[in-house]
C-alpha positions in Angstrom: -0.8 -52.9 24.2 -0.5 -55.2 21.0 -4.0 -54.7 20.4 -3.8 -51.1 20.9 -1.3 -50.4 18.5 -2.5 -53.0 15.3 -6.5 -51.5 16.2 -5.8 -48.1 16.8 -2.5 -46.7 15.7 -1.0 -49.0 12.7 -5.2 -49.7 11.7 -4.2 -53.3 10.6 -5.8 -55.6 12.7 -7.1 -58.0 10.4 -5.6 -60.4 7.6 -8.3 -59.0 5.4 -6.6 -55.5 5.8 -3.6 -56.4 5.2 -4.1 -59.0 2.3 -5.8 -55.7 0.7 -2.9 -53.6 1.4 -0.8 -56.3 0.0 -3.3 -56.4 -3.6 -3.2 -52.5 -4.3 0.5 -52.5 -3.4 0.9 -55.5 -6.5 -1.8 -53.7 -8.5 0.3 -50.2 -8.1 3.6 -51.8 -9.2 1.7 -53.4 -12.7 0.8 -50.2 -13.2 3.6 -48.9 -13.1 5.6 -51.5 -14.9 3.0 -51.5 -17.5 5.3 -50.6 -20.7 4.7 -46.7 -22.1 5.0 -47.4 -25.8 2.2 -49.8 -25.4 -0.2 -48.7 -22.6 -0.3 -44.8 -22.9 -1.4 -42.4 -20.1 -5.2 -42.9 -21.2 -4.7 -47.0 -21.1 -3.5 -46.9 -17.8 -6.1 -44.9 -16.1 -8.7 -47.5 -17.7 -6.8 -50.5 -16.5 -7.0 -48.8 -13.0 -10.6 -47.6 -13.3 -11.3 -51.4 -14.0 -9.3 -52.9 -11.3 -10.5 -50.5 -8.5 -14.1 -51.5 -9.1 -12.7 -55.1 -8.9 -11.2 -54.5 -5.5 -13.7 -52.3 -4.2 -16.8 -55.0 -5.5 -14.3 -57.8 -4.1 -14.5 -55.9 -0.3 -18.8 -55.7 -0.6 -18.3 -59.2 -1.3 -15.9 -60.3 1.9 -18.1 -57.7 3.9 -21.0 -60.2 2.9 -22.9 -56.7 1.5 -23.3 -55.3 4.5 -26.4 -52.5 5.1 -23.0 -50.6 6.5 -19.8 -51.3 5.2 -17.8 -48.5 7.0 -18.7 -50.5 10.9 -16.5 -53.1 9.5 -13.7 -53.6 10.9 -11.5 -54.5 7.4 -13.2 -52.1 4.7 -12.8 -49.2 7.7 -9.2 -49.9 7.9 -8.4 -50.8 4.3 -10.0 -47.8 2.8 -8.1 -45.2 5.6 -5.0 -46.9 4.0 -6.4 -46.2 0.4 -7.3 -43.2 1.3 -3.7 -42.1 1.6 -3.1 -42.6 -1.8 -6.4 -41.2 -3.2 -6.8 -38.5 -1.0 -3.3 -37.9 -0.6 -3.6 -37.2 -4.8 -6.0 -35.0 -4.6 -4.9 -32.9 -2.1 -1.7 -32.8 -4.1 -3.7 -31.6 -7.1 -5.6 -28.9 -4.8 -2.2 -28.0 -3.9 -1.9 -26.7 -7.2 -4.8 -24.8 -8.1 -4.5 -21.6 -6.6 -1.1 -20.7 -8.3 -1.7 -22.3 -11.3 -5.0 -20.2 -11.8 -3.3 -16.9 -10.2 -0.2 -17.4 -12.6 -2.1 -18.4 -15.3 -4.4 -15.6 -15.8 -1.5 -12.9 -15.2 0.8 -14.8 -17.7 -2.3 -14.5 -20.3 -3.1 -11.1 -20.0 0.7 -9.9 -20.2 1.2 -11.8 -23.4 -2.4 -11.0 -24.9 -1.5 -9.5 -28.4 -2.3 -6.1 -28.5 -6.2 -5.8 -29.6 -7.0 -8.4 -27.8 -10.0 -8.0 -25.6 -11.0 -9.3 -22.2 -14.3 -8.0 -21.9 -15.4 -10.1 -25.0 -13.8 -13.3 -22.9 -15.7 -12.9 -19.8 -18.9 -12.1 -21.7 -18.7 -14.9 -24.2 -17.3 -17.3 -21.2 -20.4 -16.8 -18.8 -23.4 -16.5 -21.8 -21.9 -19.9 -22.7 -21.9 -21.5 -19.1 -25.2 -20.1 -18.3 -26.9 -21.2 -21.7 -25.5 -25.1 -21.1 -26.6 -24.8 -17.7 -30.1 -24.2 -19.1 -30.2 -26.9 -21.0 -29.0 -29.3 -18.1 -32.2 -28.2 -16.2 -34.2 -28.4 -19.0 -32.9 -32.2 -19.4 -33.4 -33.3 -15.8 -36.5 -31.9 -15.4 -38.0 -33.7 -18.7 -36.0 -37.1 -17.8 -37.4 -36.8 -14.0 -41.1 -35.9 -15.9 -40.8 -38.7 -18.5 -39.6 -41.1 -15.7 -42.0 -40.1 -13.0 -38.4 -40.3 -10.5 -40.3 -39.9 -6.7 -40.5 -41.8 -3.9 -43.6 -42.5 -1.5 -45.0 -40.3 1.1 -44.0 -42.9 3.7 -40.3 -42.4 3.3 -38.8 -41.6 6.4 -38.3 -37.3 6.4 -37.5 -36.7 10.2 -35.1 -38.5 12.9 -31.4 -37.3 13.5 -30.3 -38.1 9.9 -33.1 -36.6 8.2 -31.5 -33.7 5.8 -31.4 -30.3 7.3 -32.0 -27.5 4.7 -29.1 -24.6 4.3 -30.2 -21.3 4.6 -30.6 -19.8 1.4 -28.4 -16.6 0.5 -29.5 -14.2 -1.9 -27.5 -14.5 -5.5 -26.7 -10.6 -5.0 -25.1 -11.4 -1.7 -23.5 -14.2 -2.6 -21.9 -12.4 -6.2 -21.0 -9.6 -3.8 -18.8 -11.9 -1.5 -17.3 -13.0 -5.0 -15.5 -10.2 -5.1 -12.5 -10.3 -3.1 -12.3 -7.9 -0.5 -9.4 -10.1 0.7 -7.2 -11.6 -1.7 -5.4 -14.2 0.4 -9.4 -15.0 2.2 -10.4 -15.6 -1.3 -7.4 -18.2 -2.4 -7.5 -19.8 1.4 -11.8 -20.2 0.8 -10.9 -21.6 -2.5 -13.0 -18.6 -4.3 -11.6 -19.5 -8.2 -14.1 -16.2 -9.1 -12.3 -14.3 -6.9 -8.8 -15.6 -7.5 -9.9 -14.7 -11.3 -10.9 -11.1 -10.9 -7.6 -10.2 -8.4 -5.6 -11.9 -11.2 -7.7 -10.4 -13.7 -6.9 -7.2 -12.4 -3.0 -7.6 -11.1 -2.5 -8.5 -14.8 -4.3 -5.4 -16.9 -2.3 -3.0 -13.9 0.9 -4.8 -15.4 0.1 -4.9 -18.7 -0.8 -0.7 -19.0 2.4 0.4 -16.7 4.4 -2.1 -19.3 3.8 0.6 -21.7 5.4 3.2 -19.0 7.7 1.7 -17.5 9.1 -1.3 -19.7 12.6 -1.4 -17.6 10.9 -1.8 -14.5 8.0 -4.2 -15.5 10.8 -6.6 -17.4 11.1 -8.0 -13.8 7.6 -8.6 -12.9 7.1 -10.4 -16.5 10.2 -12.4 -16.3 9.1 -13.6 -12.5 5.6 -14.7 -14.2 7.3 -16.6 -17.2 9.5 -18.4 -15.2 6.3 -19.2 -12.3 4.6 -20.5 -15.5 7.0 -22.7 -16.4 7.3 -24.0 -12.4 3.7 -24.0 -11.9 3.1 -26.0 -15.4 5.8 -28.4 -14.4 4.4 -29.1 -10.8 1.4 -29.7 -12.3 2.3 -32.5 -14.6 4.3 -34.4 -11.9 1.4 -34.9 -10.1 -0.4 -35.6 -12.6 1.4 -38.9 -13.5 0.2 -40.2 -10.1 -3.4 -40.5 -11.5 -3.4 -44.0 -12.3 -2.9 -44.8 -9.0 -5.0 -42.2 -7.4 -8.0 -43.5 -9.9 -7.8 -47.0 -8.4 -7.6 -45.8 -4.8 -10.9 -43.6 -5.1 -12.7 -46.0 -7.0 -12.3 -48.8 -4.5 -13.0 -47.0 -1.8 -16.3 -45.3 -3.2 -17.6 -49.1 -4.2 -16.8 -50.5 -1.0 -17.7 -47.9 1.3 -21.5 -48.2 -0.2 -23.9 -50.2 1.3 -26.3 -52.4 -0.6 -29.5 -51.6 0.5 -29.3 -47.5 0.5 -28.5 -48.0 -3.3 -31.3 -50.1 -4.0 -33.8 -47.9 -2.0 -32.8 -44.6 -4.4 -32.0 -47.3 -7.6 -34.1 -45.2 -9.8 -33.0 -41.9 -9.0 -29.0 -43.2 -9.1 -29.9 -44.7 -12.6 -31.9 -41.5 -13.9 -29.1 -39.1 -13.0 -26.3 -41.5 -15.1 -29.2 -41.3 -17.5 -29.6 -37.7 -17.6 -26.3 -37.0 -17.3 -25.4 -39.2 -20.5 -28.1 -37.2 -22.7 -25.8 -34.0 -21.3 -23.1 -35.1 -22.8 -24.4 -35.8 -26.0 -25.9 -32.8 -26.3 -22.1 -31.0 -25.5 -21.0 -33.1 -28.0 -23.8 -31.7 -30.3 -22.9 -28.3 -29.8 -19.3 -29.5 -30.4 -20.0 -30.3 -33.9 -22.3 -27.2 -34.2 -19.1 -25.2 -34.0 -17.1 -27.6 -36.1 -15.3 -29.7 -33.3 -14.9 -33.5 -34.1 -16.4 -34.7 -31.0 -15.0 -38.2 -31.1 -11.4 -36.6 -31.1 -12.6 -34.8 -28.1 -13.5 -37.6 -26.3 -10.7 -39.4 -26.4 -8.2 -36.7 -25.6 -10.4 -35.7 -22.8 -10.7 -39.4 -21.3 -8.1 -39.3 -19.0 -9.6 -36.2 -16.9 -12.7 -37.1 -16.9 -12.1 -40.6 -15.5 -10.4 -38.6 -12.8 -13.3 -36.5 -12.3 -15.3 -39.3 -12.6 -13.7 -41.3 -9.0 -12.1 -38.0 -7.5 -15.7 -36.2 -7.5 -13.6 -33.3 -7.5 -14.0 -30.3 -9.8 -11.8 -28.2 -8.4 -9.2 -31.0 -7.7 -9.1 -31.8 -11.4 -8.8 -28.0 -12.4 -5.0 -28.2 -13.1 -5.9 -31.7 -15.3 -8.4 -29.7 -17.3 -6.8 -26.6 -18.4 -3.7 -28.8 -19.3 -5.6 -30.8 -21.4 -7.4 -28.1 -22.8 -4.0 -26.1 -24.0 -2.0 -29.0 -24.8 -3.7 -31.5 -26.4 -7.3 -30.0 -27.3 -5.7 -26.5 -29.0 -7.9 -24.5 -26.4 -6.1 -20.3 -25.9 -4.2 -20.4 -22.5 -6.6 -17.2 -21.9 -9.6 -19.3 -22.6 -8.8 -22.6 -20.8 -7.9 -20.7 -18.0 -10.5 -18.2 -17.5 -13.9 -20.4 -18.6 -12.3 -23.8 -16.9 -11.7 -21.7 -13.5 -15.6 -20.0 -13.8 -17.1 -23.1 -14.6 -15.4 -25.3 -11.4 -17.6 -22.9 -9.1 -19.9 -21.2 -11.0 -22.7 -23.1 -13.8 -21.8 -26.9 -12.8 -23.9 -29.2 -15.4 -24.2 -31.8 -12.9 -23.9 -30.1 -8.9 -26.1 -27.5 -10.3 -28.1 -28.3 -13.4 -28.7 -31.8 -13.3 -29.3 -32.5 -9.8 -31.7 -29.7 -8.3 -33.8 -30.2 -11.4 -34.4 -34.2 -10.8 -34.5 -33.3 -6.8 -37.5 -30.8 -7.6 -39.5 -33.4 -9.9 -38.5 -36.0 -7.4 -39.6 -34.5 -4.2 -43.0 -32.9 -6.0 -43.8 -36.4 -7.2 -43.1 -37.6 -3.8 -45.6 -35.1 -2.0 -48.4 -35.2 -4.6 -47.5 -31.3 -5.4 -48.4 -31.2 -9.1 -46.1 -30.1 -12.3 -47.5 -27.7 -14.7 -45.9 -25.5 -16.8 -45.5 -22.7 -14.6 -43.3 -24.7 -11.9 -41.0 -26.3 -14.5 -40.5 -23.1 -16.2 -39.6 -21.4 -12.4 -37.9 -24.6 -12.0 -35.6 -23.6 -14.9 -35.1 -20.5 -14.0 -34.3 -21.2 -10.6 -31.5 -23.0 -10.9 -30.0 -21.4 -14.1 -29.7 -18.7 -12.0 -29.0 -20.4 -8.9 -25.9 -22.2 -10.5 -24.3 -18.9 -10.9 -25.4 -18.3 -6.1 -23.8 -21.3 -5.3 -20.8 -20.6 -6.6 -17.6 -21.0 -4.0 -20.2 -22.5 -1.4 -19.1 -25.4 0.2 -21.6 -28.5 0.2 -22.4 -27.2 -3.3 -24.9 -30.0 -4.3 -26.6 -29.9 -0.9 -26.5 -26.1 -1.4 -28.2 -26.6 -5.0 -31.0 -28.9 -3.6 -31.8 -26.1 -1.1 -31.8 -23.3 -3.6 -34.0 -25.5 -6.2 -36.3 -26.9 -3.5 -36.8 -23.2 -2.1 -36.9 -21.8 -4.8 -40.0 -23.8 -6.4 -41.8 -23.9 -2.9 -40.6 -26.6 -1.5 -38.1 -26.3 0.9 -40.2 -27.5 3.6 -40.1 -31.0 2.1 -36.3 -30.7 2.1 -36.4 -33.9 4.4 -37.6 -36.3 1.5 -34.2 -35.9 -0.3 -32.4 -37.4 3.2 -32.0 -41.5 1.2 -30.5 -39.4 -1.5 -28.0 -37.5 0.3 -27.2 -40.8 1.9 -25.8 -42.0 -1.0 -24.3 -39.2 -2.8 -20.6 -40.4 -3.4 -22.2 -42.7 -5.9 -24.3 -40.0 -7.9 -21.4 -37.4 -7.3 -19.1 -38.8 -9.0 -20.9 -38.8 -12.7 -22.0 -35.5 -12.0 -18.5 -34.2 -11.6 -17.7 -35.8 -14.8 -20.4 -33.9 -16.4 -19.0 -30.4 -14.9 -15.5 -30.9 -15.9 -16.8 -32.0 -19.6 -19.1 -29.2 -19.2 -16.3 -26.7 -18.5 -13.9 -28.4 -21.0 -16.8 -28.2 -24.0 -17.6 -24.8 -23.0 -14.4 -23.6 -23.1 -13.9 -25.1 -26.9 -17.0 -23.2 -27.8 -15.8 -20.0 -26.3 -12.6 -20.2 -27.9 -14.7 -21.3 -31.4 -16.5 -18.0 -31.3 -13.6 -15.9 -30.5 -11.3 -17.8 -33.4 -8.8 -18.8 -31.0 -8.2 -22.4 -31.1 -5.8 -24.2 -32.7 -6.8 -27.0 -34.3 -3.7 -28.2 -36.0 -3.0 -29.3 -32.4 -6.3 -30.6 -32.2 -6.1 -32.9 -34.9 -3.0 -34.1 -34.2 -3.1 -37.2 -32.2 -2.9 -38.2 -28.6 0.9 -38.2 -27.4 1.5 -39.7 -24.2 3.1 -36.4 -22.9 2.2 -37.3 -18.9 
């Protein structure tokens, strides 16, 4: 019965668990004791960034770099227990994204200033994401080129864990199915387009009967203010957990990872952190195109993106992006809202730029197909416009290779990408990073173009406000 308990209820069997247990429990209180005035919000998420490689390298090490880490008995339990912190945060954070985008986008259009224009939002918002999304393709494609990225035609394509290709829907269904025939559907299927559009909507209905009824609406805009104010609040409790979160997520990626199915996809892991790099620089090219100092960017937007970076969640960093868009970048509450809530779903850099256009070089190097012109210019066109199909799909990077691959001809050679998807985690997490950066620089351009932004509050310096 003892056994039974510690193995399979409590899941500490082993010193090694516990000793673990007993190291992030020591690291989590540092943290926290860590003094504010010295070590601000950004300082700390490093210090945990840092230290949950350390723990997660120190577990490959102890596990002797096993081919399988999770079979272990020690990194299997330690990282269930982690995983209660850094999955626990996240699903706090998700917690908060449906309100905060519903409440959001309402509490924008009622206290638009008269004039304003939503139209010239949307239309602005998704020309931007589109045209970055362009460019992403345009950079994986000439990295994977450049590189020659491909395997061998020996790799192993069938067996139960080859890939298995999704069935491809057409971009008209799938922007049909945007549309929310079913409000609460849409917020339970996390649709952020659609949760946009029946906010989008509830809020212009407000805002014209306003002009009608002002006495009866006075309600309905007090209730929003004050959910605003809740909502916002919510939001930045959570938030203050990141440290911790951060170092949970981290360790557990690193030590989940076996050795040898990162070295066998090396070159592709290191391409994508390549190509993903030249992304950013290029956002931060456009930044000073429109007169944004990029390094001030960077460091404000740190924080998130080293949450984006180990949570390899877009959506779960949602609530982190638009508050650092309004509060410390200067970004509209209309813009951060709107092209931060498009862009976790819909024209993702990294799931959906980045990715399928290193897949599609990868798997025709890897088949002998060759690459002219013609296919890299389908290629580009093909996932520009897929990035916008995939949007509120689950799987999305799966559901981006399968687009890409099908979309070029060559979805029957879907089963070469199998050593790829076996390692994912690793290259998810730095194309995450390049969404939410993607999302946060669009959303600086859009609100550029529409002379929005405030940038007295985006010169002014970083305050520790979490």
């Amino acid at each position: 019965m003892q056994n039974v308990f510690l193995e399979q209820f409590l899941m500490i069997s082993e010193w090694k668990t516990l000793g673990f247990i007993l190291a992030f429990i020591v690291i989590a209180l540092i943290l926290w004791k860590l003094p504010k005035e010295k070590f601000n919000f950004s300082n700390r998420v490093l210090i945990a960034t840092v230290l949950g490689l350390v723990l997660g390298f120190a577990m490959q090490v102890i596990s002797g770099f096993s081919d399988d880490p999770s079979q272990i008995t020690f990194v299997k339990e330690t990282t269930l227990w982690y995983g209660l912190i850094g999955k626990g945060f996240i699903s706090f954070i998700r917690m908060l994204v449906i309100p905060l985008v519903m409440v959001s986008i309402i509490h924008v259009i009622l206290h638009m200033e008269e004039g304003s224009h939503v139209r010239k939002l949307v239309q602005r918002g998704i020309l931007t994401t589109m045209g970055m999304v362009m460019l992403s393709a345009i950079v994986g494609v000439v990295i994977g080129i450049i590189f020659q990225v491909g395997g061998t035609p020996s790799m192993q394509i069938a067996g139960e864990d080859a890939a298995q290709i999704k069935e491809v829907v057409p971009v008209v269904t799938t922007l049909l199915n945007l549309i929310p025939s079913n409000p609460v559907e849409a917020m339970v299927n996390n649709n952020i387009v659609g949760v946009v559009i029946f906010s989008t909507f509830i809020g212009l209905a407000a805002r014209k009967m306003q002009k009608k009824y002002p006495e009866i609406l006075r309600v309905f805009y007090d209730l929003i203010d004050a959910s605003h104010k809740i909502v916002i609040s919510m939001a930045m409790s959570v938030i203050k957990g990141m440290p911790y979160g951060v170092l949970a997520l981290l360790a557990n990626t690193i030590a989940q990872r076996g050795l040898s199915s990162i070295l066998e996809v090396g070159k592709f892991i290191l391409l994508i952190y390549l190509a993903s790099f030249i992304m950013m620089v290029v956002q931060m090219i456009m930044l000073v195109f429109f007169k944004v100092n990029p390094i001030i960017y960077l460091k404000k937007a740190f924080s998130t993106l080293l949450l984006a970076f180990t949570s390899r969640s877009s959506l779960g960093v949602l609530p982190a992006t638009i508050d650092v868009l309004t509060k410390e970048l200067g970004v509209s509450q209309g813009t951060a809202s709107f092209v931060a809530s498009f862009g976790t779903t819909a024209g993702m850099q990294g799931c959906a730029g980045i990715f399928p256009a290193l897949l599609i070089v990868y798997v025709a190097n890897t088949t002998g197909v060759a690459i002219d012109f013609s296919m890299v210019l389908m290629a580009i066109l093909v996932i520009t416009i897929g990035s916008v199909g995939i949007a509120g799909i689950p799987g999305t990077s799966t559901m981006a290779a399968t687009v890409g691959l099908s979309g070029v001809g060559l979805g029957a050679s879907f089963g070469y990408i199998t050593p790829i998807l076996a390692i994912d985690p690793i290259i998810d997490m730095v194309r995450t990073m390049l969404n939410v950066s993607g999302s946060m620089t669009n959303a600086i351009m859009v609100d550029r173009q529409l002379n929005k932004m405030d940038m007295n509050v985006f010169q002014q310096s970083t305050t520790d406000h979490k």
